[in-house]
C-alpha positions as CSV (number, residue, x, y, z in Angstrom):
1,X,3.0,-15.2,-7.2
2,X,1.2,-18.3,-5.8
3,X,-1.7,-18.2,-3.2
4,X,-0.1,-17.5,0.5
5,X,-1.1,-20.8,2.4
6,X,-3.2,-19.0,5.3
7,X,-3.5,-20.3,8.8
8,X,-5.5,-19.0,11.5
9,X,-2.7,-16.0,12.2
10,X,-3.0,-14.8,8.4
11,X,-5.5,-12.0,8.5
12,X,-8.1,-11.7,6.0
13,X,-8.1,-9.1,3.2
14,X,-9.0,-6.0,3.4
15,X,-11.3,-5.0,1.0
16,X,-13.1,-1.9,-0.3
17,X,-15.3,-1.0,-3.8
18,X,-14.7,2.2,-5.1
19,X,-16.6,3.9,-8.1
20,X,-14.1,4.4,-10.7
21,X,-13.1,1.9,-13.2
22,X,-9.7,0.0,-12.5
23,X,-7.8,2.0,-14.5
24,X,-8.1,4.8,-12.4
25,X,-8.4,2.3,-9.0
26,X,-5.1,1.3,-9.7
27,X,-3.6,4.9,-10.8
28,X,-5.0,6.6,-7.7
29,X,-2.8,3.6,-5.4
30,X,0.0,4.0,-7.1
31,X,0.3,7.7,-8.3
32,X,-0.8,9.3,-5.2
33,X,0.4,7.5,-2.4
34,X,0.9,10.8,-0.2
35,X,-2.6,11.5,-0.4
36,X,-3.7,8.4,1.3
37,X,-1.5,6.9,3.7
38,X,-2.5,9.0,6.3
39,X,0.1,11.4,8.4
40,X,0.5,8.9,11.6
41,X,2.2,6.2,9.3
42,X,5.1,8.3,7.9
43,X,8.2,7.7,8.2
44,X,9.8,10.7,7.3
45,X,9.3,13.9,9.3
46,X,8.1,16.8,7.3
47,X,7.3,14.6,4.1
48,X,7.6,16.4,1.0
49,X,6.6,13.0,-1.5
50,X,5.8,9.4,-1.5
51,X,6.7,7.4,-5.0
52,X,6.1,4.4,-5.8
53,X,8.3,3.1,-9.3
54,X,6.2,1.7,-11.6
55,X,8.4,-1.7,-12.0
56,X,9.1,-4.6,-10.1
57,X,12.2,-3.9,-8.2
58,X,10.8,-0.6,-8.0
59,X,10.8,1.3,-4.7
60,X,7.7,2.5,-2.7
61,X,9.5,5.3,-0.6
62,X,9.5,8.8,0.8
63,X,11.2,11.9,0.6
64,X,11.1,14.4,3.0
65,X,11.5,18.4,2.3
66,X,15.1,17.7,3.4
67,X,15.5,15.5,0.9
68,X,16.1,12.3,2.9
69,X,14.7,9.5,1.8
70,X,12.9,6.1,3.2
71,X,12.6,3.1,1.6
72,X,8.8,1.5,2.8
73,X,8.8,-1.3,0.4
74,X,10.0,-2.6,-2.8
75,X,7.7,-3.9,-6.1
76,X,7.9,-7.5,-6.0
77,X,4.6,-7.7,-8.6
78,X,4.1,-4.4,-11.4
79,X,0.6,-5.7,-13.7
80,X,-1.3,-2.9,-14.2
81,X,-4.4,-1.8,-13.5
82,X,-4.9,-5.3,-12.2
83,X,-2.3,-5.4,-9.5
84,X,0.5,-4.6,-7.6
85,X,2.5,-6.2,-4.7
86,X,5.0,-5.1,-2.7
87,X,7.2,-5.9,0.7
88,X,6.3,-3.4,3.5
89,X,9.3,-2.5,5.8
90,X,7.7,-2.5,8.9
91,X,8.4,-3.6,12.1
92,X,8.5,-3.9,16.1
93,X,7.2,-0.1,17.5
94,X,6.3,0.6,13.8
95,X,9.2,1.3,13.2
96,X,10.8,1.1,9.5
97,X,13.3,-2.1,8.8
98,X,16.3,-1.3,7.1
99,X,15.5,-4.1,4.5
100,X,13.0,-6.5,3.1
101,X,15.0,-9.5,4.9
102,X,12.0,-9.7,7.8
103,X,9.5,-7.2,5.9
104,X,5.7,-8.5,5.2
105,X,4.1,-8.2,1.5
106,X,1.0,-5.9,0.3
107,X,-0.9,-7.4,-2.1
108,X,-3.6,-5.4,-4.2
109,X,-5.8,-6.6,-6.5
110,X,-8.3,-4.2,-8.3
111,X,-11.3,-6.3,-10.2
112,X,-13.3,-4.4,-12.1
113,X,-17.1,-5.5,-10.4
114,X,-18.6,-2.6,-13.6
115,X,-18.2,-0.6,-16.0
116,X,-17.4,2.2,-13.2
117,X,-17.0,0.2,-10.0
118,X,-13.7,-1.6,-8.6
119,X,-13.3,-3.8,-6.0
120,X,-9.7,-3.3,-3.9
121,X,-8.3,-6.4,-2.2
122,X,-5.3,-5.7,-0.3
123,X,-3.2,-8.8,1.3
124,X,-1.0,-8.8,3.6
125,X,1.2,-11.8,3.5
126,X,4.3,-13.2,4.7
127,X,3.6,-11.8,8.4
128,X,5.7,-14.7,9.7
129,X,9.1,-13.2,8.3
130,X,8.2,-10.7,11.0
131,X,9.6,-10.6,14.8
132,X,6.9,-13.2,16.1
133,X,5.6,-10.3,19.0
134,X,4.9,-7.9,16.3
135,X,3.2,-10.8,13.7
136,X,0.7,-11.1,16.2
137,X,0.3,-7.4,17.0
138,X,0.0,-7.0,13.1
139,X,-2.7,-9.5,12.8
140,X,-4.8,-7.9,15.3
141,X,-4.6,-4.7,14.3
142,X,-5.2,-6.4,10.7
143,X,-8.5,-7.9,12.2
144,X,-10.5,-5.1,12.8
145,X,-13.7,-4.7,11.2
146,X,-14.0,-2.2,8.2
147,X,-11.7,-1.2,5.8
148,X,-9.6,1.0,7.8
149,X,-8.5,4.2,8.0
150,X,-5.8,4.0,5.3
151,X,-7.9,2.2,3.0
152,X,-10.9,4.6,3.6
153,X,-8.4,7.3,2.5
154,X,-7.8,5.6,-0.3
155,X,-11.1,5.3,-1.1
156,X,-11.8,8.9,-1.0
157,X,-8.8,9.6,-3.4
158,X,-9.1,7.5,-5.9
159,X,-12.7,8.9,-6.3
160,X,-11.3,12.5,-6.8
161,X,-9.9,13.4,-10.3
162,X,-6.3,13.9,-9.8
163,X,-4.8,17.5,-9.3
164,X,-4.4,19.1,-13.0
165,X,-1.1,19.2,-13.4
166,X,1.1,22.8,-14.7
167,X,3.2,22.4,-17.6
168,X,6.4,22.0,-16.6
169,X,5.6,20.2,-13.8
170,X,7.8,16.9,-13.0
């Protein structure tokens, strides 16, 4: 994918160095998605899962205990542990699109920075595919100083060995 052209409504990436190697970075993004993306910014009620299929034209989605499930994105980049990119269905009141038609991108790159260090880029691009109201309220909420709260989550996560899986387990 080519470098977005930015203008002065494109918000900077976000950007946080984790202490794992980018093997693991990269694993802990897209293996344990429910253990980062914090509560508020489900879209499911009662969320049993968040997957994210390991292809492009995979789907990044939910499923909640009733078994519904929520598309939030689709793979649009699969190069692990490198990167990953994806469209992101949201829109006006936060609410979820019902396709990628006016849905942003994610971009996340993972650089390894050491032998056990990783530097995660995340890019959101495309924000003018949005309603134009919302664009802007993304790239101020975008703006804010820090990482964030999602991608302090993140952060945490990926620096925990995953949860040992049972046999048998799916």
């Amino acid at each position: 994918m080519s470098e977005p052209n930015r203008s002065s409504s494109q918000p900077e990436p976000k950007t946080i160095t984790v202490s794992v190697p980018a093997d693991a970075a990269f694993l802990a993004y897209v293996e344990r998605p429910m253990e980062w993306v914090p509560p508020a910014h489900r879209t499911t009620t009662d969320t049993a899962s968040m997957t994210i299929e390991p292809r492009v034209g995979g789907r990044f989605y939910e499923t909640a205990a009733d078994g519904t499930q929520a598309i939030r994105g689709v793979v649009l980049e699969w190069a692990p542990p490198s990167r990953v990119a994806m469209t992101w269905r949201v829109g006006p009141g936060w609410q979820p699109l019902a396709d990628d038609e006016h849905a942003p991108h994610v971009e996340v790159d993972f650089i390894r920075t050491g032998h056990e260090t990783t530097e995660v880029n995340i890019t959101y691009t495309h924000l003018e595919r949005c309603d134009p109201a919302f664009a802007d309220q993304l790239v101020a909420v975008l703006a804010t100083p820090g990482p964030g709260d999602t991608l302090g989550r993140y952060a945490r996560v990926a620096e925990q060995p995953p949860p040992k899986r049972i046999e048998g387990d799916t």
